[in-house]
C-alpha positions in Angstrom: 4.1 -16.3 -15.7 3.4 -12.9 -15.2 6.2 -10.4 -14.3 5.9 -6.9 -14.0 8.7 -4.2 -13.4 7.0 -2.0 -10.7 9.3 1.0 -11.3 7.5 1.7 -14.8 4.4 2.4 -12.7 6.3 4.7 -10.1 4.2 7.9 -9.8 1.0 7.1 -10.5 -1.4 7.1 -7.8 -2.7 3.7 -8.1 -2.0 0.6 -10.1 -3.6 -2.6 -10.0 -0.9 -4.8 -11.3 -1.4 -8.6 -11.3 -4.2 -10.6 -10.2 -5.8 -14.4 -10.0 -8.7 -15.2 -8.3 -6.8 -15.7 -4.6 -4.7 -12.9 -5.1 -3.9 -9.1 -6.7 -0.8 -6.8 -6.3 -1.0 -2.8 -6.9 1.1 0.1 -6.8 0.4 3.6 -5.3 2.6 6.5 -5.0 1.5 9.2 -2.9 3.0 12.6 -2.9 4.6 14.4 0.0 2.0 14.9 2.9 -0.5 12.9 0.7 -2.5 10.4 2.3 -5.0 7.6 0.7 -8.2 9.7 1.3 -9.5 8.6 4.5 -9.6 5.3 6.5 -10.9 2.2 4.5 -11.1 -1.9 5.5 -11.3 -4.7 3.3 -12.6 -8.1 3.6 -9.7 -9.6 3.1 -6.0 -9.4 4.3 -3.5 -7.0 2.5 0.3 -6.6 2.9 2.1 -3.1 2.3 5.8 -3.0 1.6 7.3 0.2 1.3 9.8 0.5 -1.8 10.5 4.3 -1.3 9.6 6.7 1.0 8.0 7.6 4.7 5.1 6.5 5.8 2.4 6.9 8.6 0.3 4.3 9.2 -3.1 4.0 11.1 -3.8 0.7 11.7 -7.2 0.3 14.4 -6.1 2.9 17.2 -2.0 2.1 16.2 0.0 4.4 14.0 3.7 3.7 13.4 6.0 5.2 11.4 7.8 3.1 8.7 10.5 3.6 6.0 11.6 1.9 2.9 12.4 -1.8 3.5 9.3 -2.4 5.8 6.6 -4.8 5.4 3.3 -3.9 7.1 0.5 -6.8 7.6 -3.4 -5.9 8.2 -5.2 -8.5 8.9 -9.0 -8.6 7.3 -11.6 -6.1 8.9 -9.0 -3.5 10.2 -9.6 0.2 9.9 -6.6 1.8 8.0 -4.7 4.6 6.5 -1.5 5.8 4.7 -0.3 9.2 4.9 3.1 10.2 3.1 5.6 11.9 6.3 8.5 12.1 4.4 9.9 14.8 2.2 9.8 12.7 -1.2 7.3 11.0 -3.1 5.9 7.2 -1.1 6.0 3.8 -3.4 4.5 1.2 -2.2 3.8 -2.2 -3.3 0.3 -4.1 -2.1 -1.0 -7.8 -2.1 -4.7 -8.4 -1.9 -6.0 -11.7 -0.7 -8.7 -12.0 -1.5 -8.4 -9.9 -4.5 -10.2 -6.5 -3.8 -10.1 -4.7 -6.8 
């Protein structure tokens, strides 16, 4: 079993965590009006769950705003982004699957 205390990796921008060869979780922090460089789609489907923070996110031609607690789902082959709207730092936690990383 593999358990990791996602805390310790608080801060840095991005973690690649766990992985088999169905799955992978990461970690990314971004600071305050930071967003993950651009738009990007992967292959496979990848879930976002926001531990800390505020959050804008472009999914397709959607954006909604989301807080701590939510749980985002993008289906394979969407165009996406995270930018940081809050006013402290954004932690989130991602699964992969397929893994992507």
């Amino acid at each position: 079993m593999d358990v990791v205390n996602i805390f310790q990796h608080r801060g840095k921008y991005f973690n690649v965590l766990q992985g088999t060869q169905r799955s992978q979780t990461g970690v990314m922090t971004l600071g305050v009006g930071q967003d993950t460089g651009g738009e990007d789609v992967h292959s496979g489907d990848q879930v976002i769950y926001i531990v800390e923070g505020k959050a804008l996110l472009r999914l397709g031609k959607e954006e909604v705003i989301a807080e701590a607690g939510a749980l985002i789902m993008i289906p394979a082959g969407t165009l996406h982004s995270v930018c940081n709207k809050g006013d402290t730092p954004l932690f989130i936690l991602t699964v992969y699957a397929p893994p992507v990383y």
